[in-house]
C-alpha positions as CSV (number, residue, x, y, z in Angstrom):
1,X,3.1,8.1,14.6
2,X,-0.8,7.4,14.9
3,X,-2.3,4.5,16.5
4,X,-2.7,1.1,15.4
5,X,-6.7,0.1,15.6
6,X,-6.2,-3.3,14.1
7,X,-3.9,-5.5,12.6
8,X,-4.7,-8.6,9.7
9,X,-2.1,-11.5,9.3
10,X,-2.6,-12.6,6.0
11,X,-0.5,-15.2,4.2
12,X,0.8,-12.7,2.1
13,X,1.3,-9.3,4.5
14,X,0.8,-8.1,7.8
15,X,-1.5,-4.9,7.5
16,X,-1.5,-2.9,10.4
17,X,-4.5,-0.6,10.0
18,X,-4.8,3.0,11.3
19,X,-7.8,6.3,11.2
20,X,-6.9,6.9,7.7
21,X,-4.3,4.4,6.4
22,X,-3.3,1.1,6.2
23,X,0.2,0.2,6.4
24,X,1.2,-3.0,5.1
25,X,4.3,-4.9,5.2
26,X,4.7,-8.4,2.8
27,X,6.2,-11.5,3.7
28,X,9.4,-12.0,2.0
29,X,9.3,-14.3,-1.2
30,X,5.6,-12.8,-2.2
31,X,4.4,-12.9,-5.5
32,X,2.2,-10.1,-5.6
33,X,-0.4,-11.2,-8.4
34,X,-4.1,-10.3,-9.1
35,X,-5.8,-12.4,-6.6
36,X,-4.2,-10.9,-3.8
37,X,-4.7,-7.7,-4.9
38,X,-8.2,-8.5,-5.1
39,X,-8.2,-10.2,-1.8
40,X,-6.2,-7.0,-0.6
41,X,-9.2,-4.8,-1.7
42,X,-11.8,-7.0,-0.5
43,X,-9.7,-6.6,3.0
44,X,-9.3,-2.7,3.1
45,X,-12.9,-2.4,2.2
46,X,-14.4,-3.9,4.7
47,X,-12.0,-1.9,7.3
48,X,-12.8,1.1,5.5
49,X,-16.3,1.1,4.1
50,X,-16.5,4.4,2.2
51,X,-13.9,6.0,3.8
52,X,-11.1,7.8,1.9
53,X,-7.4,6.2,2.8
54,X,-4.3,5.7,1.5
55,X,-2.3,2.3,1.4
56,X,1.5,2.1,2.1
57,X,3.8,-0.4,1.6
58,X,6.7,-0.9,3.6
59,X,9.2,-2.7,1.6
60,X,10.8,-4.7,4.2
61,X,11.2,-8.2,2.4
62,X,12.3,-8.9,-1.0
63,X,9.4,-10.2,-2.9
64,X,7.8,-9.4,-7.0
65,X,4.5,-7.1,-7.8
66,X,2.7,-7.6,-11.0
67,X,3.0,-4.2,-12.1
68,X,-0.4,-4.4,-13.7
69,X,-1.9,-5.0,-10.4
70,X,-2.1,-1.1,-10.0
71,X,-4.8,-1.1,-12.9
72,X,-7.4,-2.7,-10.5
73,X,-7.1,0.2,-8.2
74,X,-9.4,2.6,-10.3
75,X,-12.1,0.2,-8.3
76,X,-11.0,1.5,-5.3
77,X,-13.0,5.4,-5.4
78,X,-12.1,5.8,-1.6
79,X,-8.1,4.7,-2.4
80,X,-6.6,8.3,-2.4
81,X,-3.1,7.6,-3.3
82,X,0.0,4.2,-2.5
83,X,3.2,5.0,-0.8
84,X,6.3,3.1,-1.0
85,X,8.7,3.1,1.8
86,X,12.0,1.4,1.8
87,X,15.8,2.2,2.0
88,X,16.7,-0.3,-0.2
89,X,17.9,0.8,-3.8
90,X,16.6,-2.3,-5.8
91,X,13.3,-1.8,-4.2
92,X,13.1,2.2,-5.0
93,X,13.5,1.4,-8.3
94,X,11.4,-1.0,-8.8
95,X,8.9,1.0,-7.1
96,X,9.6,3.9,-9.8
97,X,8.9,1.4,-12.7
98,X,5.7,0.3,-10.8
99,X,4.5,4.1,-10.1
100,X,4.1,4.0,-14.5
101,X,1.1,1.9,-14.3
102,X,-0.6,3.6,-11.3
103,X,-3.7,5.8,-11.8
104,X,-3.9,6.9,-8.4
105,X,-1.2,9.4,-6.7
106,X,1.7,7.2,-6.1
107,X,4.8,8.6,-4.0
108,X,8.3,6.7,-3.5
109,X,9.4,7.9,0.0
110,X,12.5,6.5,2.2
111,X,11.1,7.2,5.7
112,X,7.5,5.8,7.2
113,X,6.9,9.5,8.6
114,X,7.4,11.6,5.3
115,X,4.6,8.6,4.0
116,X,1.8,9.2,6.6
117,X,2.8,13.0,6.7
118,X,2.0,12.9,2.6
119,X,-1.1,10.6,3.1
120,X,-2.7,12.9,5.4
121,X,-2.5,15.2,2.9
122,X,-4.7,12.8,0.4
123,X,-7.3,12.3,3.0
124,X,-8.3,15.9,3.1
């Protein structure tokens, strides 16, 4: 697994941030909703710059996503693709209801390492 070079607490997730992704794990009873996406993107920004990466969420906790969130993405040009990890059925569904309204490559995967194996494969 690569290194972590910096982790945020925010009041919302935990995103661990690494060369070319940013892993990010929300706190259980989250309502993900437009302002913290837009937070969120303000966040990876300023860790990224103009850098392409890939965000992946590891769906540890229960807690709800505005599906429409993924809409906001498309102002993201250096956002090469969201992973979902979890082992949880009602989450990997949800995640393939979600993956509808993404315009970005969006992949449902059940192991962290198949995730960063597949977002290396954005970055290049």
């Amino acid at each position: 697994m690569s290194l972590i070079l910096k982790t945020i607490d925010l009041d919302y997730t935990t995103l661990d941030f690494h060369e070319n992704f940013v892993e990010s794990k929300m706190k259980e009873g989250t309502v993900f909703s437009l302002e913290q996406i837009d937070n969120l993107i303000a966040v990876c920004s300023e860790y990224f710059l103009d850098k392409p990466f890939v965000y992946i969420s590891r769906r540890i906790h229960n807690y709800n996503v505005n599906p429409t969130i993924y809409l906001q993405l498309v102002k993201v040009p250096n956002l090469k693709g969201i992973a979902i990890v979890s082992d949880k059925a009602s989450s990997l569904n949800m995640a393939q209801f979600e993956k509808q309204f993404s315009k970005i490559p969006f992949e449902i995967f059940l192991e962290l390492k198949d995730a960063v194996k597949w977002a290396k494969t954005k970055i290049l």
